[in-house]
SESE-537615 format. One record per residue: residue in three letters; x, y, z of N, C-alpha, C in turn. Coordinates in steps of 0.05 Angstrom, whole numbers, plus 5000, padded with zeros to 4 digits. Example, Ala and Ser with C-alpha at 12.3 -4.5 7.8 and 13.67 -1.06 7.14 Angstrom:
# residues 2
ALA526448865156524649105156526449345156/SER525749555142527349795143525850015157/
***
This chain:
# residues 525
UNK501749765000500050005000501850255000/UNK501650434980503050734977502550825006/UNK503751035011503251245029503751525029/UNK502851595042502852015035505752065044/UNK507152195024509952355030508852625037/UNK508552615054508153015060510953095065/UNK512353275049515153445047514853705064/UNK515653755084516853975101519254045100/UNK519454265092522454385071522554655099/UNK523354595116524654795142526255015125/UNK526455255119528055445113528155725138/UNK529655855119529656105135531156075160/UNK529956105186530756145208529856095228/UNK531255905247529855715276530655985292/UNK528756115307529156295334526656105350/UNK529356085365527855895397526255725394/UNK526855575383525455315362523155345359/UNK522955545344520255675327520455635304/UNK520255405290521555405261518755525233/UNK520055615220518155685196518555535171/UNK516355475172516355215146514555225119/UNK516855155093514955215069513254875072/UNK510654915065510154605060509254505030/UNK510354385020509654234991508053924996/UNK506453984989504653714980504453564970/UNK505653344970506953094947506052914958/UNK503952784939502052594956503252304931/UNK503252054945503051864928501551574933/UNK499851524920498851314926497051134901/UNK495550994920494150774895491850944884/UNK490250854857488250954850486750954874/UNK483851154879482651154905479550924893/UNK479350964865476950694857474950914860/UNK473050794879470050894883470351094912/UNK471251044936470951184951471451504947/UNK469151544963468751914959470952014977/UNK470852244962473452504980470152625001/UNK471452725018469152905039471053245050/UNK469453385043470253725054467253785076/UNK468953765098465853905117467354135130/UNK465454395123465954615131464154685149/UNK465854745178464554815210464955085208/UNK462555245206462755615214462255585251/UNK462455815253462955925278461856175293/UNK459556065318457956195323455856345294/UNK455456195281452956235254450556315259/UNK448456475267445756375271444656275246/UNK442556125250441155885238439056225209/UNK438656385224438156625211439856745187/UNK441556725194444056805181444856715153/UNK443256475145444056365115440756465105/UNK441956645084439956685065437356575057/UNK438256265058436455965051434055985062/UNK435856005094432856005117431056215117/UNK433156525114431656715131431657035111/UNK428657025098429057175078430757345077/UNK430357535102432157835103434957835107/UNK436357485103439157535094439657545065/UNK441957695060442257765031445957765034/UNK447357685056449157645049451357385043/UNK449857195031450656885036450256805001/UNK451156964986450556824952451456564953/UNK454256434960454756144954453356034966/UNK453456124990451955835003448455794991/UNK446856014993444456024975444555854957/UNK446555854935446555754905447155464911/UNK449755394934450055104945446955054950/UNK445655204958442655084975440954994955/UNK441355044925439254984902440654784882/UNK443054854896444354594888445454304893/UNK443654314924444054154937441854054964/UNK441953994987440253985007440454145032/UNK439154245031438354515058437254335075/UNK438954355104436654205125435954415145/UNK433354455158432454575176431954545203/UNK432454325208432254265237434754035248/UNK436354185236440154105244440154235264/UNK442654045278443054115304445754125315/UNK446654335330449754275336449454125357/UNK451853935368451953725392451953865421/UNK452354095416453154275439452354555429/UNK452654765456452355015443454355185450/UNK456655155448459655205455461955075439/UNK463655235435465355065418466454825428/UNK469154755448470454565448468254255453/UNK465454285458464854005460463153975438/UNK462254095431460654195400461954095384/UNK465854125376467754005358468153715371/UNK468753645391470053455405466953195395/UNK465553255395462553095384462253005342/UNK463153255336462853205312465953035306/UNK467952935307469752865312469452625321/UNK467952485341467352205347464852155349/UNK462852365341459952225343458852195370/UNK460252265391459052205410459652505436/UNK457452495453456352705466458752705488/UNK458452925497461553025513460852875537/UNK458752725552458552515575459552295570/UNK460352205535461751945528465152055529/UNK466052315512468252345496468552515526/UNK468452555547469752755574469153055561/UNK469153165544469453395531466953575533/UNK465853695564464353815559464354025576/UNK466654195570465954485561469054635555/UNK469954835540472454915528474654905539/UNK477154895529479354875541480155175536/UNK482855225561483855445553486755475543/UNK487455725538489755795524492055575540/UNK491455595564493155495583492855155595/UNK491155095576490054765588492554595573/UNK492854405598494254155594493653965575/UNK491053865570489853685561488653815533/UNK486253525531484353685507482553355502/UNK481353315487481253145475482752875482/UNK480052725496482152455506483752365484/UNK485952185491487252035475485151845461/UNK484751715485482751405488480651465463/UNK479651655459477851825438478651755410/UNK476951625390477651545365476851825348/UNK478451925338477352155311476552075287/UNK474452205282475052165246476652155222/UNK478552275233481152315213483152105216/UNK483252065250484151755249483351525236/UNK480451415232479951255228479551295189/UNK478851435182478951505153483151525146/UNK484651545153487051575151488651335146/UNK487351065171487550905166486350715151/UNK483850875135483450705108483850875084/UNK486450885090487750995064487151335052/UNK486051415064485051705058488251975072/UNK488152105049489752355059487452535067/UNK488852725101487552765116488253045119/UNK486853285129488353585132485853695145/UNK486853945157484554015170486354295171/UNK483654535159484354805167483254975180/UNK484455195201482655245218482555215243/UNK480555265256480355315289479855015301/UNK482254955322482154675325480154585351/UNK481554795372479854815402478854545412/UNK481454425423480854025428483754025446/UNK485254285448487854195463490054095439/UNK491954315448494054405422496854285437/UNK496854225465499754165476499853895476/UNK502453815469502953525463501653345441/UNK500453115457499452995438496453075430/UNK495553305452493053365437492853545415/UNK495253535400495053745370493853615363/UNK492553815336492053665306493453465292/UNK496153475294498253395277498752985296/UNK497553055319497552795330494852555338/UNK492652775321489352665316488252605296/UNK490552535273489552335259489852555232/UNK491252835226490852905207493853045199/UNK494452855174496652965156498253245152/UNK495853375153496453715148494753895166/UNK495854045179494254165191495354455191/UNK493054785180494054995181491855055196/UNK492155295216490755445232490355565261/UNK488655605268489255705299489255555319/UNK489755485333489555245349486955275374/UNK486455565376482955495405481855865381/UNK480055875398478756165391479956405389/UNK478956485355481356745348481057065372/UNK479257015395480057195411481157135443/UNK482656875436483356745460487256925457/UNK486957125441489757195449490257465421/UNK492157615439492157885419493457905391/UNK492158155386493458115358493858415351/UNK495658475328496358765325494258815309/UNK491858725296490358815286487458665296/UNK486558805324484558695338481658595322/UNK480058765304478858735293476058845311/UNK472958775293471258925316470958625343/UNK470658815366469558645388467358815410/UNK466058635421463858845443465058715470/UNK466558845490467659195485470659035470/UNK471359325463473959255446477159115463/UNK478159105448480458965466483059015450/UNK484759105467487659295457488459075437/UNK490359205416492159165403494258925424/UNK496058795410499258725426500158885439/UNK502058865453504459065466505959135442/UNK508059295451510359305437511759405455/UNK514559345458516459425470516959265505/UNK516959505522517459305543514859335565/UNK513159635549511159585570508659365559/UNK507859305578504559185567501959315565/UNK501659175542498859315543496459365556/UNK494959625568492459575587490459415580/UNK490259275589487559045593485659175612/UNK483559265603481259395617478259105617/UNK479459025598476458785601477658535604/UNK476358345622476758105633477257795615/UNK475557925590476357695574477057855546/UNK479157945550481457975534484357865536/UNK485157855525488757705526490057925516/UNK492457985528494358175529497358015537/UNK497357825538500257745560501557475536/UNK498957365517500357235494498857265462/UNK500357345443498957395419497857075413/UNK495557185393494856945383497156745354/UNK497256525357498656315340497556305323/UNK499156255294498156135278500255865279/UNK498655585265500855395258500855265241/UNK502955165222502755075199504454775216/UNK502454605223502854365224504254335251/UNK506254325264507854325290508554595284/UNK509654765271510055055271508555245277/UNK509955405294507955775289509855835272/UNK508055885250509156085227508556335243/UNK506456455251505556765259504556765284/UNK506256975296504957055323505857335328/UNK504157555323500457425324499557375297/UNK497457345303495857335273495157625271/UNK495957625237494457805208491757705212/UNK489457885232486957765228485857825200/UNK485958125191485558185160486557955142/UNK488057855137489057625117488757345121/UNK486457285146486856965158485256925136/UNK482657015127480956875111482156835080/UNK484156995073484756905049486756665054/UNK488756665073490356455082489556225086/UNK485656215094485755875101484655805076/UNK483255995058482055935030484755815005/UNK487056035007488855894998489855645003/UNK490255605034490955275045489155075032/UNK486955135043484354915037484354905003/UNK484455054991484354984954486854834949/UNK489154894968491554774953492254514965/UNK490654384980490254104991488553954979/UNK485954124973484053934954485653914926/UNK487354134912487154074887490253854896/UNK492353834913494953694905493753314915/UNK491453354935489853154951489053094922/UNK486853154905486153074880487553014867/UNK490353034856492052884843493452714851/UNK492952584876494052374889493452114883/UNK491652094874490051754878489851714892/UNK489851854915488151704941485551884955/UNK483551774959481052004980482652204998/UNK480552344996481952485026479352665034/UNK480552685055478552955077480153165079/UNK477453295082479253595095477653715107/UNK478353725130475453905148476654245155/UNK474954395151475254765151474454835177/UNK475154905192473755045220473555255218/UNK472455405207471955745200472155975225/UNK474056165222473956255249471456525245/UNK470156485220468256665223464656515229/UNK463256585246462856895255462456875284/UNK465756795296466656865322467757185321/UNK466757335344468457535344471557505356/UNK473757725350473557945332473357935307/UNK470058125289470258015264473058235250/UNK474958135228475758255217475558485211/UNK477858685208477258965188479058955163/UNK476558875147477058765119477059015103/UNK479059055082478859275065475259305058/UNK473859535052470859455038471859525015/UNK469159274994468559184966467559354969/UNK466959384940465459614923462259614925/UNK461859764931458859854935458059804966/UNK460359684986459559585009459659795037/UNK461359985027461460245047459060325063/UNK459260335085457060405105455860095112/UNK456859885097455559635114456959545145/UNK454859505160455059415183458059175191/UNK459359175201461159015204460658655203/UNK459258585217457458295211456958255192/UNK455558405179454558395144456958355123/UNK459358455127461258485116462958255124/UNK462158165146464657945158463457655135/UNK460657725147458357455129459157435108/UNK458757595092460657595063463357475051/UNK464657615072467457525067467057125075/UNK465657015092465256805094464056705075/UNK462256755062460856615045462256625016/UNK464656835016467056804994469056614993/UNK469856555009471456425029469656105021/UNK467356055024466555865022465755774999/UNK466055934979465455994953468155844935/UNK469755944943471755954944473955584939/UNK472355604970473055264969471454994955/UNK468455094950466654964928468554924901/UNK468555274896470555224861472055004863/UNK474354974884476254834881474754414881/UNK473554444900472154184891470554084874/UNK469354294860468754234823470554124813/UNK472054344808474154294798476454064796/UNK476253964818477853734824476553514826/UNK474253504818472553304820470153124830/UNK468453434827466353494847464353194846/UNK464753094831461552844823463252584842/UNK465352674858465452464878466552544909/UNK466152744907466252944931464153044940/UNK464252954972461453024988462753284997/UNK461053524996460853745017459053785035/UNK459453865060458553825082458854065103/UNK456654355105457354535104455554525138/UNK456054705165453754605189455554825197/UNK455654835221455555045250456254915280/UNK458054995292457755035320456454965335/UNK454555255337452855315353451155595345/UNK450655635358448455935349450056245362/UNK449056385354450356705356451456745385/UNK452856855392454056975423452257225415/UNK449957225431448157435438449657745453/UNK451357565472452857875484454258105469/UNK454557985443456158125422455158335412/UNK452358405418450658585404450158535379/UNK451158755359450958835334453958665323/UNK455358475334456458435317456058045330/UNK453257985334452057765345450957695312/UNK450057445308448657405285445057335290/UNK443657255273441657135276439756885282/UNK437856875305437356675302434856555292/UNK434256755273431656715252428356745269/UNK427456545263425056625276424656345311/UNK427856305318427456175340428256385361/UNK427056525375428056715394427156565421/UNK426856365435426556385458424656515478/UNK423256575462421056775477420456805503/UNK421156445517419756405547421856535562/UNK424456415545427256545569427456765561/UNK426856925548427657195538426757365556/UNK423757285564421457415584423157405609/UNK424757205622426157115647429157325649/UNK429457355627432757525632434757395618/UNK436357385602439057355584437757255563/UNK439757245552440357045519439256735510/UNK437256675493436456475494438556305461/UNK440756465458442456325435445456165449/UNK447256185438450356015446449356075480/UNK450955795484451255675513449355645528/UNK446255675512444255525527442555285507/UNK440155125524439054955503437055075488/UNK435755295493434455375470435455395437/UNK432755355425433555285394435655475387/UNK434855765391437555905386440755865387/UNK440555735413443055685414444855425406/UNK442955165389444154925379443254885355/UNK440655075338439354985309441255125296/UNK442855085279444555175260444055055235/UNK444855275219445355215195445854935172/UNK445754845160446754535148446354465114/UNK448254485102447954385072448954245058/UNK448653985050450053755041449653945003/UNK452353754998452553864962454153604960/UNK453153484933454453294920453153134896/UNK453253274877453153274852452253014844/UNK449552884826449452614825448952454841/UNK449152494867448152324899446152394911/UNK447052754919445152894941443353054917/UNK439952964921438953104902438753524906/UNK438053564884438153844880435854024892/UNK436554174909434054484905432454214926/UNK433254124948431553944959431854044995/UNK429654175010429254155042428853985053/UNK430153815073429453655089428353725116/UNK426953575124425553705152426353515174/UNK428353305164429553125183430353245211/UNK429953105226430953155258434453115251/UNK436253245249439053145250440353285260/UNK443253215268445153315285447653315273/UNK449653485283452153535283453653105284/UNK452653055307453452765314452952595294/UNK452352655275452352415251453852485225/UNK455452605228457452735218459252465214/UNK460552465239462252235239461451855232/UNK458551835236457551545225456651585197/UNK456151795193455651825157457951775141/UNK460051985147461551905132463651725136/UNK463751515158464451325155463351105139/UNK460351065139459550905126459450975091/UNK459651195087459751275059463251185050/UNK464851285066467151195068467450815068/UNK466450635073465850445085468850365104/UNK467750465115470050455143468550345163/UNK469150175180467950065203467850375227/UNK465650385244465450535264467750375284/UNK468850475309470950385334469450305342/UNK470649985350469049785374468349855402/UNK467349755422467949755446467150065458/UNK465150265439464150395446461350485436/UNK459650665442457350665436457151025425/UNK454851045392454951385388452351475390/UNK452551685383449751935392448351915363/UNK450751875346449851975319448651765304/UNK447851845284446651625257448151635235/UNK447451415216448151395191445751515181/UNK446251795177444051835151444251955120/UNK446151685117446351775079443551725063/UNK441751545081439151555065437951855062/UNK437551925081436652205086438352405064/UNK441152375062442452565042441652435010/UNK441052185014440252124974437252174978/UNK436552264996433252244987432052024984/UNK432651845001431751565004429451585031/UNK429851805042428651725066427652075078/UNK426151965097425452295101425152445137/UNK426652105147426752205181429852195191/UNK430752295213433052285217431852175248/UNK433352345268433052235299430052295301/UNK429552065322426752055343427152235355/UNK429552125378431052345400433152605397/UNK433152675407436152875410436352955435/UNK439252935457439853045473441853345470/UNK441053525484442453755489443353865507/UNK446153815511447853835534447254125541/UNK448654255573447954425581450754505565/UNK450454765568454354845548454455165568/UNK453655205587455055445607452955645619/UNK449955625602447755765611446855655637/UNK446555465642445155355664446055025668/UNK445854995695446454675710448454565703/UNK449854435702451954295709453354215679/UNK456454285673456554355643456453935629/UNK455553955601455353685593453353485600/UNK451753525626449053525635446453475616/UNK445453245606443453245593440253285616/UNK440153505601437353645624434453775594/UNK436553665571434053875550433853585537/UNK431253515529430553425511428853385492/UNK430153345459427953305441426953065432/UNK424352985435422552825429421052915401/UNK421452745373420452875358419953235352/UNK417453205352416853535355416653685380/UNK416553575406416453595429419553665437/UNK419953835468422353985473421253995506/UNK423553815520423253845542425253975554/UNK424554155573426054295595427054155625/UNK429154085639429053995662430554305676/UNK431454365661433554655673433154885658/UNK432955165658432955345640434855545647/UNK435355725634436755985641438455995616/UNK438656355617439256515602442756545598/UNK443256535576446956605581447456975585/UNK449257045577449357365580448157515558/UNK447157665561445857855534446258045529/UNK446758155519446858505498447258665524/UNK445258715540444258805559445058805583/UNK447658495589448658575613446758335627/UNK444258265621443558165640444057795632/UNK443257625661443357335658441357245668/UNK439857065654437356905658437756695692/UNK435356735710436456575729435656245724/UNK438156155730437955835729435855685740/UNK434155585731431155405751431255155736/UNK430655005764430154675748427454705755/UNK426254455733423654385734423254165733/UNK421754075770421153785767419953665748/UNK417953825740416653735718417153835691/UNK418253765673418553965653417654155637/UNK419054355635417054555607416954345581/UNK415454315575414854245548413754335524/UNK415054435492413954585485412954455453/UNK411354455440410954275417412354585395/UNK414954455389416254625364414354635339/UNK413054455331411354515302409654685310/UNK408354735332406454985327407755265349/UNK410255165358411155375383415155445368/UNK414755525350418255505344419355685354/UNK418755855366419756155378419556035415/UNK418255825416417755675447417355895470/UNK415255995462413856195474412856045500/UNK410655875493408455815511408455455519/UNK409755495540409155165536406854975546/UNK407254735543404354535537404254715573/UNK400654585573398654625608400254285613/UNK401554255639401754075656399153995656/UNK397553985659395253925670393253825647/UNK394753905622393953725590394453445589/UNK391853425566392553115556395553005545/UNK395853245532398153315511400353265528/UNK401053435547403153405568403353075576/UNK400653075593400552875606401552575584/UNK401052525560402252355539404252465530/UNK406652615535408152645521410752615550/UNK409952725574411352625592412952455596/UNK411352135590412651865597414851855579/UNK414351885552416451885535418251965535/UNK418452275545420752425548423452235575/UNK420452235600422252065619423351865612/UNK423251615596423451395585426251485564/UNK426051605553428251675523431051795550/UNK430751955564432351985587433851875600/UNK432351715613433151485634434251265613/UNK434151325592435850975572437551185561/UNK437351375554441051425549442051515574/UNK441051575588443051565620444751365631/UNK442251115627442950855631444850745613/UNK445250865576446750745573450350835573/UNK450351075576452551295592454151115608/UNK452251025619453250885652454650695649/UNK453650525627454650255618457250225597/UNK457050515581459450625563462250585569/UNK463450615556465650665553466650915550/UNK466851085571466751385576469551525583/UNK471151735577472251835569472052065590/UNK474552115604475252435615477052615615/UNK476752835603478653125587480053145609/UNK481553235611483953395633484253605630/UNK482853835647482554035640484454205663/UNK486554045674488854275687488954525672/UNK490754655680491554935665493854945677/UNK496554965664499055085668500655305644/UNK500955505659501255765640504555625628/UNK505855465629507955365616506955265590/UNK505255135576504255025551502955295538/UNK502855545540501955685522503555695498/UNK502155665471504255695450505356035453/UNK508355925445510156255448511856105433/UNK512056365409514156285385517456405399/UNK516656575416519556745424519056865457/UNK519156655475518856785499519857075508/UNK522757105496523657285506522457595497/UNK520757585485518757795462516957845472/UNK515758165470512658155482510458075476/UNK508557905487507257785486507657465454/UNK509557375464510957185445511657285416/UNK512157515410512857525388514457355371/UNK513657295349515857155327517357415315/UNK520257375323521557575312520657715281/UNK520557615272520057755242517057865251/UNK516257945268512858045272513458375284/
***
């Protein structure tokens, strides 16, 4: 069996073994036959509002729109979480951060990430013969063996946790703003609490920081360039491959992008959206081009908008949370309302996935990883149990249901983080816990459990205004089920083969290209 030569040509100059590396792509292997290539592109903090597809009064999403008529729009996709690091750490093994330990973010400064014990996708596709790369925001634990470069993927360019987990000389917008780098020997004032001032943000090209800090103005053309020039050297390989994108847009800080023509006076979000949906445009061309009629794309979300952001927060269409809204905070990212886990989702693949087609399937982020294994035909890892499904029927239009169930971990709004306390039953949405994350406004929803649950029927309540009368038929039959679907994935948790993150923190593992520099500078910065 061939194998991938990936060439790392070290030039230039090692300062404090920070090496900077050209990388060339020289792939060699057997014909790949029938198995499909797969590109799944993860945006960041998206609302479900936010793609054109869904929500008339967006107008800034042309590719993805045109992907949407050229492919399958789903509407009732779901992220696994409503926070990043267990949200990724799920789509990655298919299984919910109470199986994979991974439930809730690591920091700049965390030891760990991402159990070992934890099978990836890129591992297991790698070992059947597929070249593997991943660009983008990794946020799974970057020290040691929890890099990218040690989870199963060939090539890896990007940031390693969230592009405002550390400074940069070109901050970009944020609510409230947050200084520039240092320079020289003083430091810079840090007036807000979650800002970074003490290490710029990394870029890495595989074990390297090429950049620290990051060119936030230039990341989006940087990972568009990476990502085209892996699919097209991956395409002349003879062998499959993946490539998964972690988009660092639309996390804040959004960029300050030169403005396009005619775009002057647009709102900063509007302009960031854009530049994403170019960006994603961008990376389509390249898999036409290289051989789109056997390449799955696979386009989803996170989680839903960071509400605290204000005006530079996104949309979450017509799911607002109405009941927690009334209570105080944010009913989007880091709680279980729809806002904060229905995202975005669009399969494209020419000849397979039919055209200009909505699905109303119940699906999730978590079947990410059993789909395309089985499309892959790769065996799922023994000796453990997933959240997710195989639903390539659902993507050929063979079929027209996805999950019965769905669980929705708590992700930082309320009760105990990784905590399954929300659940969906069909069209039904049970509450065991509620509360609000932070909002625009400063304020936070107070945390309440409910012995009995709120229950809200989404087909006629999607804004989950009003929930069922306890004291209904409706309730009263929809109760047992909810309790029942509960108590058997609890039970089977228990019986799992379960997995726990290490979430120490030691300020020694922060990436620093040049300690002796302010705030790690790489000399040439």
């Amino acid at each position: 069996m061939a194998w991938l030569s990936l060439k790392v040509l070290l030039v230039g100059l090692s300062f404090l073994g920070c090496l900077y590396p050209l990388v060339d792509f020289s792939f060699s292997g057997e014909t790949r036959g029938q198995k499909p290539n797969f590109v799944i592109i993860l945006a960041d903090d998206m609302g479900w509002g936010d793609l054109g597809a869904n929500w008339a009064g967006t107008e800034d999403t042309a590719n993805l729109d045109k992907m949407a008529t050229e492919g399958m729009r789903f509407v009732d996709f779901h992220a696994a979480a409503s926070t990043c690091s267990p949200s990724r750490a799920a789509l990655l093994t298919g299984r919910l951060g109470l199986r994979n330990g991974v439930t809730h973010n690591f920091a700049v400064t965390s030891v760990g990430g991402l159990p070992l014990n934890e099978t990836t996708l890129a591992e297991v596709l790698r070992g059947a013969g597929y070249v593997t790369g991943m660009i983008g925001k990794w946020h799974l634990g970057h020290h040691g063996s929890h890099h990218p470069s040690f989870r199963g993927f060939d090539y890896y360019f990007g940031v390693p946790y969230s592009h405002d987990m550390g400074c940069t000389d070109t901050p970009g917008y944020n609510h409230p703003p947050c200084p520039a780098c240092p320079r020289g020997d003083r430091p810079s004032r840090n007036l807000e609490r979650d800002c970074y001032s003490d290490v710029a943000l990394p870029l890495y090209e595989n074990l390297n920081i090429v950049e620290q800090p990051v060119d936030l103005s230039a990341l989006a053309q940087k990972y568009a360039e990476k990502a085209t020039q892996f699919i097209q050297q991956a395409s002349t390989s003879g062998r499959p491959f993946l490539l998964y994108v972690a988009l660092a847009h639309m996390h804040v800080p959004l960029a300050r992008t030169p403005p396009s023509a005619g775009s002057r006076g647009q709102r900063p979000y509007s302009a960031s959206l854009q530049e994403m949906d170019h960006l994603v445009g961008r990376i389509k061309g390249a898999v036409d081009l290289a051989g789109k009629n056997n390449t799955f794309l696979w386009f989803t979300g996170d989680n839903g908008p960071w509400a605290q952001k204000c005006e530079l927060a996104g949309s979450v269409g017509p799911f607002t949370g109405s009941w927690q809204a009334r209570q105080g905070g944010s009913p989007a990212k880091q709680t279980t309302w729809e806002g904060g886990h229905r995202v975005p989702a669009l399969a494209y693949w020419p000849g397979r996935v039919p055209v200009n087609v909505t699905s109303t399937a119940l699906l999730s982020v978590l079947d990410v990883f059993p789909t395309v294994l089985a499309l892959a035909g790769a065996p799922l890892p023994r000796g453990r149990s997933f959240d997710g499904l195989d639903v390539s029927q659902v993507l050929f239009g063979q079929a027209q249901t996805g999950h019965r169930v769905l669980f929705h971990p708590n992700s930082g709004a309320a009760g105990e983080d990784g905590a399954l306390q929300t659940v969906r039953l069909e069209q039904y949405k049970a509450f065991y816990v509620t509360g609000g994350a932070r909002a625009c406004d400063g304020s936070v929803g107070p945390e309440r459990h409910h012995e009995r649950p709120l229950i809200f029927d989404l087909e006629a309540d999607r804004a989950e205004a009003a929930p069922l009368d306890p004291g209904g038929a409706e309730y009263r039959a929809v109760l047992p089920r909810v309790a029942a679907a509960l108590a058997g994935v609890l039970a089977d948790i228990a019986r799992d083969r379960v997995s726990r993150a290490d979430y120490s923190q030691d300020p020694s593992v922060r990436p620093c290209c040049d300690p002796r520099r302010p705030a790690c500078r790489c000399r040439a910065a």
